[in-house]
N, C-alpha and C positions, 0 to 999 in steps of 0.2 A: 456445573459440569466438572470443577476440580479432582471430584472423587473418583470419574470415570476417566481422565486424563493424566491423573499421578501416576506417579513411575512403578509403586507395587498396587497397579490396578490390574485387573485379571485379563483385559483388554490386550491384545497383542498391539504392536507397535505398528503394526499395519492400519487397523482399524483404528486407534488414537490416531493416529496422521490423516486417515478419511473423515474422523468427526472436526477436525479442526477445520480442514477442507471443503467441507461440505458444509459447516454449520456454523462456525465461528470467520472465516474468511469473507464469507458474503456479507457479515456486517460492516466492516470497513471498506468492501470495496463498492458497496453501493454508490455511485454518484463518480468513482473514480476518474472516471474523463474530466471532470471539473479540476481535477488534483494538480493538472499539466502547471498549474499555475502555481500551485501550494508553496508555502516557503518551506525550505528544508528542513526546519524545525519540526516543524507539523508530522511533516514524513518521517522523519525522527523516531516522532512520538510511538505510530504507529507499529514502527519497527522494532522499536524497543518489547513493543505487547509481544509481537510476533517472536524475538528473540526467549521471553521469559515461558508463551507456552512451549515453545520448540524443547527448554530447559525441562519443564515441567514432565511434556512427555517422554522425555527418554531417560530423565534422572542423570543429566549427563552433570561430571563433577565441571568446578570453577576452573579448572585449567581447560577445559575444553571451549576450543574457538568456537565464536559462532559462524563463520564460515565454514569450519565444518559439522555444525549440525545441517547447515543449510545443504550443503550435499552430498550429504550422508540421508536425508531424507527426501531429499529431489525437492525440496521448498524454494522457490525462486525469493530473492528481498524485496521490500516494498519498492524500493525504485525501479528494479527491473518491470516489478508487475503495473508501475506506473507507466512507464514509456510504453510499454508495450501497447496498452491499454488505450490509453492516448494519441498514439500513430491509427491505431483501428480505427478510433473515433474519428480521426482525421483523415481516413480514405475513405470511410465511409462519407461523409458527408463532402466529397471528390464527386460521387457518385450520385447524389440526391437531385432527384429532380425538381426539389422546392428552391424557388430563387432565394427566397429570406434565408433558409437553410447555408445556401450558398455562400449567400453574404457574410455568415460566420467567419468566412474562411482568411476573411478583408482585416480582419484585425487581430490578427493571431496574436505577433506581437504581446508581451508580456507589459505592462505601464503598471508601475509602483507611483501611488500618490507620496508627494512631497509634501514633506512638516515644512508649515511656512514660520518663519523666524516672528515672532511675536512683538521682538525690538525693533524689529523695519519696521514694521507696519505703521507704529506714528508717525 
């Protein structure tokens, strides 16, 4: 999709920002409510995609922030679109009338496993 997103593509700037929106966005946001947990790196990663098509589509030079591509084109950043995302997901299932559903709600709570020290162990 490069050649229909580059900046002297004949596509206006409108319609580049709906194929990303529309066709490219859905691929990482699939599953998103699971993300609540993600390490920030992860998030990172994705944001960084999201920063170089943003670059891509409007040919903006290296001095330009990416905060303001981001609202120059009404693109919210991956965090934003993660919390948001995640709160949903977490009224919605406020609202569920499956107990097990419910019971999600019991361990929100974030638990990082611990590296056990390999020297205690003997």
């Amino acid at each position: 999709m490069f050649w229909m997103l580059r900046a002297n593509s004949r596509l206006s700037l409108e319609n580049k920002r709906l194929l990303y929106i529309m066709i490219l966005r859905p691929i990482w946001t699939y599953g998103i409510p699971l993300w609540g947990a993600a390490a920030t790196s992860n998030i990172n990663i994705i944001q960084r995609f999201q920063n170089g098509v943003l670059r891509k589509i409007t040919g903006a030079p290296w001095y330009l922030t990416n905060q303001q591509l981001h609202e120059d084109l009404a693109v919210e950043r991956i965090e934003q679109i993660v919390t948001k995302t995640t709160d949903r997901h977490i009224m919605r299932l406020h609202d569920h009338t499956n107990m097990e559903a419910l019971m999600l709600l019991q361990g929100l709570s974030v638990q990082r496993l611990q590296r056990k020290n390999i020297a205690n162990i003997n």
